[in-house]
N, C-alpha and C positions, 0 to 999 in steps of 0.2 A: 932215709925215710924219717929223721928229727926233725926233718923241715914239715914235712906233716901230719906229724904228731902234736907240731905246736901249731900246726893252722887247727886241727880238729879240738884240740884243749882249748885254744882262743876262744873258738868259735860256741862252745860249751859253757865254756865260763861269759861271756858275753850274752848267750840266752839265758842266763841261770839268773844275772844281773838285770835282763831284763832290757838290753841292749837291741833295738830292731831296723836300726839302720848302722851297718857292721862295712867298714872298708878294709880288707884283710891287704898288708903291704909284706912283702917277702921278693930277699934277693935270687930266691929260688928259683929262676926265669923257666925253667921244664919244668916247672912243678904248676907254676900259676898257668902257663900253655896248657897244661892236660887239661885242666882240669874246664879253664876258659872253652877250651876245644871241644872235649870228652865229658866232661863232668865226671871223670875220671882219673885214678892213679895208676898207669902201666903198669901189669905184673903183680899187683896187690889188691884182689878183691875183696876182702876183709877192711880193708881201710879206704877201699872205694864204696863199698856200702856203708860206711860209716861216714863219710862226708859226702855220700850224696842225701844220706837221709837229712842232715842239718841242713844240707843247700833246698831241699823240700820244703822247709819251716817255712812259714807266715812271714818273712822278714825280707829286707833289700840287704844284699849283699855283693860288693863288688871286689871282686880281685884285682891286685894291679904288681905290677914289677918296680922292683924301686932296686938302685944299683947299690953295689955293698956300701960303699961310702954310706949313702944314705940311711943304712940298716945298721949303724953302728952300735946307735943305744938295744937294739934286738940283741945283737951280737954278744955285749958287751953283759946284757941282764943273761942271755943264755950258759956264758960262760962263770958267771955269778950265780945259777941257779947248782954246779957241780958239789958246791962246799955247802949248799943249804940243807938241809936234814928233812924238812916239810915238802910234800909234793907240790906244794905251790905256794907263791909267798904274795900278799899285796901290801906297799910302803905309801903313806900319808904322803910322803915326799921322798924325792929320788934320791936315792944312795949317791955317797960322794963322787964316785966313778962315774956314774949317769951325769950327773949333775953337770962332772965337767965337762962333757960331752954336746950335752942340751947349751950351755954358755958356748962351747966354741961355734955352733950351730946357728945362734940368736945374731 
């Protein structure tokens, strides 16, 4: 369920920011299906009422599947997020591990 944990934080922090047309990308292929399908999280109604209230907002929002490759920098900030001390971090510019990531990508 970290997978959507971090689509509901996104999604929070993206309205809070003020963001109203949101493309949510995740390797999560059953996660983005439920939810496309259901508007729903199998098995978890506590965090299905809590992302279908955000999907209720004023806003466009599309979900889509994108393969791990693709999801590296996700990946790669997720497991950077372990050693950080703050619940959430935002960087001017991408940490050198991203960075390298973003150039092999370009």
């Amino acid at each position: 369920m970290a997978e959507v944990w971090g689509i509901i934080e996104g999604l929070k922090l993206c309205w809070n920011l003020g963001f109203r047309k949101v493309q949510v990308e995740t390797d999560a292929k059953e996660i983005i299906n439920q939810i496309r399908e259901k508007g729903e999280i199998e098995g978890d109604n506590a965090l299905t009422n809590i992302l279908q209230e955000l999907i209720r907002r004023e806003w466009q929002l599309e979900f889509s599947y994108t393969y791990r490759e693709g999801n590296r920098c996700a990946d790669m900030m997720a497991k950077m997020s372990l050693s950080i001390p703050q619940r959430w971090s935002m960087w001017e510019a991408p940490p050198s591990g991203i960075l390298r990531i973003l150039q092999e990508d370009a």
